[in-house]
DRENKOLKOL-654873 format. One record per residue (C-alpha): residue in three letters; y, x, z. Coordinates in steps of 0.001 Angstrom, whole numbers, padded with zeros to 6 digits, always signed. Each point is the difference from the previous one (the first is absolute). Layout:
BEGIN
ALAYXZ
...
END
This chain:
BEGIN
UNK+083457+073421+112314
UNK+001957-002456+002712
UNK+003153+001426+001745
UNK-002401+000594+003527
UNK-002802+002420-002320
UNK+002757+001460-001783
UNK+001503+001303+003879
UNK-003352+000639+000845
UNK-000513+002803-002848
UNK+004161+001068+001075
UNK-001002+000559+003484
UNK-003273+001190+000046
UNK-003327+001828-001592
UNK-000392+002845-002297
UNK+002545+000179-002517
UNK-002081+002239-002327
UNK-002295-002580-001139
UNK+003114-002225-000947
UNK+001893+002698-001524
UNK-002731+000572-002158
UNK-000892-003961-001201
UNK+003858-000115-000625
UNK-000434+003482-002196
UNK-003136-001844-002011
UNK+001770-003102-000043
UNK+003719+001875-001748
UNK-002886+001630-002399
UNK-001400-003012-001137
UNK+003379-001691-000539
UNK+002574+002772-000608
UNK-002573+002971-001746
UNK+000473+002937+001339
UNK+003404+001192-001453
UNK+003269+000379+002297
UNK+003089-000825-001833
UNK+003128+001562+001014
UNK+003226-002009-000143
UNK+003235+001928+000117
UNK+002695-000865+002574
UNK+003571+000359-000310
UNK+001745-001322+003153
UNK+003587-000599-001591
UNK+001990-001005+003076
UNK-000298-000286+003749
UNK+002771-002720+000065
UNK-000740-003125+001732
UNK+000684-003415+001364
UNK-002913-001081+002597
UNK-000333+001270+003463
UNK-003471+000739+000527
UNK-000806+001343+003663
UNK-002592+002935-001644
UNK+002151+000977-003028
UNK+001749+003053-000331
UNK+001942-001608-003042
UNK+001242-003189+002325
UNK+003290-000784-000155
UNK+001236+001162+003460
UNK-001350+003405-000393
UNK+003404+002003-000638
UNK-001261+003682+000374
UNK-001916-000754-003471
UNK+001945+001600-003126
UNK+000098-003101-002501
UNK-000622+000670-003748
UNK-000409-001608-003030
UNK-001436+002079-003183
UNK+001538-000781-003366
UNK-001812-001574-002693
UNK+000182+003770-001782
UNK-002237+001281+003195
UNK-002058-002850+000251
UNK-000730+000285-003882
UNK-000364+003824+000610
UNK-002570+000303+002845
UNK-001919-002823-002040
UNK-000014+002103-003318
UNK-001576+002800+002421
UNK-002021-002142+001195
UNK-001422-001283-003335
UNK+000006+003584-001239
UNK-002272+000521+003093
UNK-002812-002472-001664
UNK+000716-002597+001868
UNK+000416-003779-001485
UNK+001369-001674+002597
UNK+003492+000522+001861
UNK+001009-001813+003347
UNK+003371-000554+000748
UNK+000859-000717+003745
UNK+003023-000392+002058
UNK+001007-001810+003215
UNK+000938-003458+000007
UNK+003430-000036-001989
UNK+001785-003065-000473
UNK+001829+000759-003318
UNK-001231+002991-002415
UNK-002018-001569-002513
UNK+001989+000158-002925
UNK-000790+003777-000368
UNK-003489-000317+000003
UNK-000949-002457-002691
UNK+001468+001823-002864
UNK-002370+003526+001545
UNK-003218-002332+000534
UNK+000267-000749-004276
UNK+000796+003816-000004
UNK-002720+001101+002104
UNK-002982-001884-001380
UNK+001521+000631-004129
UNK+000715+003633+000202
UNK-002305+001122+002810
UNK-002758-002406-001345
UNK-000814-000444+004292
UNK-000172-003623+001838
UNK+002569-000829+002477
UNK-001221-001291+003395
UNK+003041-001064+002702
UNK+000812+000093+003353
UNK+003248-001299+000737
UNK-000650-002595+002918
UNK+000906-003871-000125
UNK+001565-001083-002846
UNK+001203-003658-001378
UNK-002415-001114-002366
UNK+002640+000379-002858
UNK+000031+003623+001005
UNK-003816+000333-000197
UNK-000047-001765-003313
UNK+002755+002153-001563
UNK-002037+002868+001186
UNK-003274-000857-001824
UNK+002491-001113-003120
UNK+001470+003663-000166
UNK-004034+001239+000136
UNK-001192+000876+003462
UNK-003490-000316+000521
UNK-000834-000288+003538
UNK+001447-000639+003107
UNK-000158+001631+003576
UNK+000619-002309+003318
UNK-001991+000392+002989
UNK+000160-002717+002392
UNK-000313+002517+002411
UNK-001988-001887+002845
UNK-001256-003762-000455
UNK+000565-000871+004356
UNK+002981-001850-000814
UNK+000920+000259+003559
UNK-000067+004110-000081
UNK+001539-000259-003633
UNK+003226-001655+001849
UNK-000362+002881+002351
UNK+000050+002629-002454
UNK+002473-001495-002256
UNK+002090-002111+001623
UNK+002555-000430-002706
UNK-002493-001116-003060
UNK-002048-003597-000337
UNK-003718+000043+000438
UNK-000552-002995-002380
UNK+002676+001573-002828
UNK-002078+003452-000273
UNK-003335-002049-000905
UNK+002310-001991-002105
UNK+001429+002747-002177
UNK-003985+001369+000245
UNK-001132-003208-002065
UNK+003157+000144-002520
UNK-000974+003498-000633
UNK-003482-000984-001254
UNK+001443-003366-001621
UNK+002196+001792-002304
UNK-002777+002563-000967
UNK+000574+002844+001928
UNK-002916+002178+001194
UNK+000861-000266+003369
UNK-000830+002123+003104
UNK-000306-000516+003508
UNK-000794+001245+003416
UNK+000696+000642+003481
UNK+000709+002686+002821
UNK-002892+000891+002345
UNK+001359+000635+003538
UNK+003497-001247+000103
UNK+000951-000553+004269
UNK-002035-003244+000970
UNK-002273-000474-002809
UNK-003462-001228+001195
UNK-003772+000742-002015
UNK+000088-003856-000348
UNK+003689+000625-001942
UNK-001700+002382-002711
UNK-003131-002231-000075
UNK+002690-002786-000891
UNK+001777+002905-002541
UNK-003286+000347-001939
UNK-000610-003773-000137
UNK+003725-000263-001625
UNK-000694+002293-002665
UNK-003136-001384-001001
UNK+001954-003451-000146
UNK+002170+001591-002222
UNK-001895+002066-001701
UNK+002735+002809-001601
UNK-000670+001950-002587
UNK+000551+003098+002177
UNK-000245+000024+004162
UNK+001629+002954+002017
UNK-001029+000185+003392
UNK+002772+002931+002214
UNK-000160+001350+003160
UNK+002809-000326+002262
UNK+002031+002922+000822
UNK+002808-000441+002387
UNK+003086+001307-001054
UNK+002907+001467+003046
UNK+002629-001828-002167
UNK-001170-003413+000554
UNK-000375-002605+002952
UNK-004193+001212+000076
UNK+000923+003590+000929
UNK-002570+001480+002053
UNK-002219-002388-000309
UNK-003679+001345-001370
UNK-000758-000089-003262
UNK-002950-001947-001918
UNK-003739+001400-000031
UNK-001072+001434-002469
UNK-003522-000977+000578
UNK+001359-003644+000189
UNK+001814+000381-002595
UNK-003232+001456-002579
UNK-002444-003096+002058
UNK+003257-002862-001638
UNK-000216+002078-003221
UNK-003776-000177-000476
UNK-000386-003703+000978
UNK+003098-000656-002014
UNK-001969+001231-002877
UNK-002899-001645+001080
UNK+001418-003821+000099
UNK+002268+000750-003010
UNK-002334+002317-001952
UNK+002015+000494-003742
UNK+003723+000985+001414
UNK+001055+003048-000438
UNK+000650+001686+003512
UNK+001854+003299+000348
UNK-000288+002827+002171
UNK+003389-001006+001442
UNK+002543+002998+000731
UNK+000054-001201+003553
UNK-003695+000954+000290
UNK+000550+002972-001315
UNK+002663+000873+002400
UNK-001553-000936+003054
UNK-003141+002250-000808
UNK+000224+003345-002643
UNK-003424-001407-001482
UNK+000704-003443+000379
UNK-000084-000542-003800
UNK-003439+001206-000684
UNK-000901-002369+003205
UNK+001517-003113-001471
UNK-001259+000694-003309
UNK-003725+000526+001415
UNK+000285-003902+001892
UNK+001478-002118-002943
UNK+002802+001462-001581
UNK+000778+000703-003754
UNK+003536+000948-000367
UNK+002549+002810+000921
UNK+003596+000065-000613
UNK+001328+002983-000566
UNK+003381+000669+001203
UNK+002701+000571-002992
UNK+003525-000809+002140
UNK+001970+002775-000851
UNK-000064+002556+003246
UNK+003661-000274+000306
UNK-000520-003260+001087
UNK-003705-000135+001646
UNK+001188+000550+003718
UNK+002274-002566+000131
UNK-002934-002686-001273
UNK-000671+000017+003967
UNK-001898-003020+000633
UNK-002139+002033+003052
UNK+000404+003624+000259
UNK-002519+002402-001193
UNK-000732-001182-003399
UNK-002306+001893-002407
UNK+001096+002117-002530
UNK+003622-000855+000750
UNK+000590+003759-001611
UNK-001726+001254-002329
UNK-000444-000241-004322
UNK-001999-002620-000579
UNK-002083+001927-002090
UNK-001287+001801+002387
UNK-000645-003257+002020
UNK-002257-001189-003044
UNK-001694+003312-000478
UNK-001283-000654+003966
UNK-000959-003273-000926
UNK-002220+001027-003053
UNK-001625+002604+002094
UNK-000805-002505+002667
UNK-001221-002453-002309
UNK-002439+002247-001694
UNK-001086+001337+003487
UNK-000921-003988+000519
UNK-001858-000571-003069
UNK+002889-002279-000968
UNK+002689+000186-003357
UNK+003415-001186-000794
UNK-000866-003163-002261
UNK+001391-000247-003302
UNK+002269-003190-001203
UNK+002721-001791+002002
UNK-001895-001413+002484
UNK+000925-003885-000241
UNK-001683-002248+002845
UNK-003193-001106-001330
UNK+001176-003696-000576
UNK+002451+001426-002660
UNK-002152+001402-002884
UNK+001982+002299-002090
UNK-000129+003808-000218
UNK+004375+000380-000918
UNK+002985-001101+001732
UNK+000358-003204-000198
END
């Protein structure tokens, strides 16, 4: 589809007959299993100044943290002893830090036997190469919105070009990598998404995560509404659509903005969930928008709901570590 039919199908028509071609289309692809990818969100510090972020650097009523590498390792042995093979670590955009964490990627994947996937923002590409060299698997960076002109606006302190940038060395150096964008940030147009889902299937990532916005009374976008979440499930389902074997969660922003918002997702192209494993101590003050799902709460209990709402769709966790499909191996790599 061309930018002007992909606004088209944003702005208008039934959504239930897209919903469900994007549902056939993640079934023919992705099989019907939903893997679940643990995330531990290790510290809220950060260096950018993003206008929607509850983590940006300006906000000073946020209580900064930083978990140790014994608390990181911990919540991903629970993790692993929860059945699940893959851990995400996440943290704002730190400047300095790294050190810690390649010595606990080696740890994580040799003792815990799980695959590593990052999300640590822009990083040199001697960073990103010591990063896959110590193990990590895949890598998280959303581009966040492809309207350069309304990326300035959001983040006025980071480089348009240098995001795509770090995007290719990602995938040079062999890193599954991951992309996506926010649906409904202040000023973003149908013909802005439509340009969103004609990025990622440029770039074709291993793994696309499509989030609502939710404004946050800490930041510069206070007040101001939040994304759709019908808009949000119509950029999910074509997303799937144009780039038909990523893997595509049911994003923890979706499930905020709507109690059922996971099952929704899941039903228009999604087939991943990520539980929650960030100690509680620590969960409230991972504020990127207020709200957020299950930020209390064992996160056993969180993946007992999610079994019971899989079943109830006909759906299953699926078994192995979940690799993109370009990367054909069943074992961390």
């Amino acid at each position: 589809m061309n930018k002007e039919t992909l606004a088209r199908k944003l702005s208008s028509g039934d959504c239930l007959p897209l919903f469900q071609m994007a549902d056939a289309v993640r079934l023919r692809y992705c099989g019907n299993g939903v893997h679940l990818r643990a995330i531990v969100e290790f510290s809220n510090y950060c260096s950018k100044n993003c206008l929607y972020c509850g983590l940006r650097r300006d906000n000073k009523k946020i209580k900064r943290y930083r978990m140790s590498p014994a608390e990181i390792f911990g919540a991903a042995r629970q993790a692993a002893q929860a059945g699940i093979k893959t851990v995400v670590l996440q943290s704002g955009e730190e400047k300095a830090g790294l050190g810690e964490l390649f010595p606990l990627i080696g740890r994580i994947k040799k003792e815990l036997g799980c695959a590593v996937t990052l999300s640590l923002g822009e990083k040199t590409a001697a960073e990103y190469r010591a990063l896959k060299d110590a193990g990590a698997d895949r890598y998280l960076l959303k581009f966040e919105t492809s309207d350069e002109k309304l990326f300035r606006a959001c983040k006025p302190d980071s480089d348009y070009s240098a995001r795509f940038d770090c995007i290719e060395t990602l995938v040079s150096l062999g890193f599954q990598t991951g992309t996506g964008n926010i649906v409904g940030l202040p000023g973003q147009t149908v013909r802005s998404l439509a340009g969103d889902i004609l990025r990622l299937k440029e770039l074709a990532p291993d793994m696309i995560s499509v989030t609502p916005f939710i404004s946050n009374p800490d930041t510069p976008f206070a007040g101001t509404p939040c994304g759709d979440l019908e808009m949000t499930l119509r950029v999910l389902a074509l997303s799937r659509i144009e780039t038909p074997d990523a893997h595509m969660p049911a994003t923890t922003a979706i499930r905020t903005l709507h109690k059922e918002g996971a099952g929704k997702a899941l039903a228009c192209g999604a087939n991943v969930i990520m539980p929650n494993f960030t100690p509680i101590l620590y969960r409230p003050h991972y504020s990127i928008y207020p709200g957020k799902e299950s930020i209390i709460g064992d996160p056993s209990v969180s993946i007992r709901d999610i079994l019971k709402m899989l079943e109830k769709m006909g759906r299953k966790v699926a078994p192995g570590y979940g690799h993109g499909r370009r990367h054909h191996t069943d074992s961390p790599l």
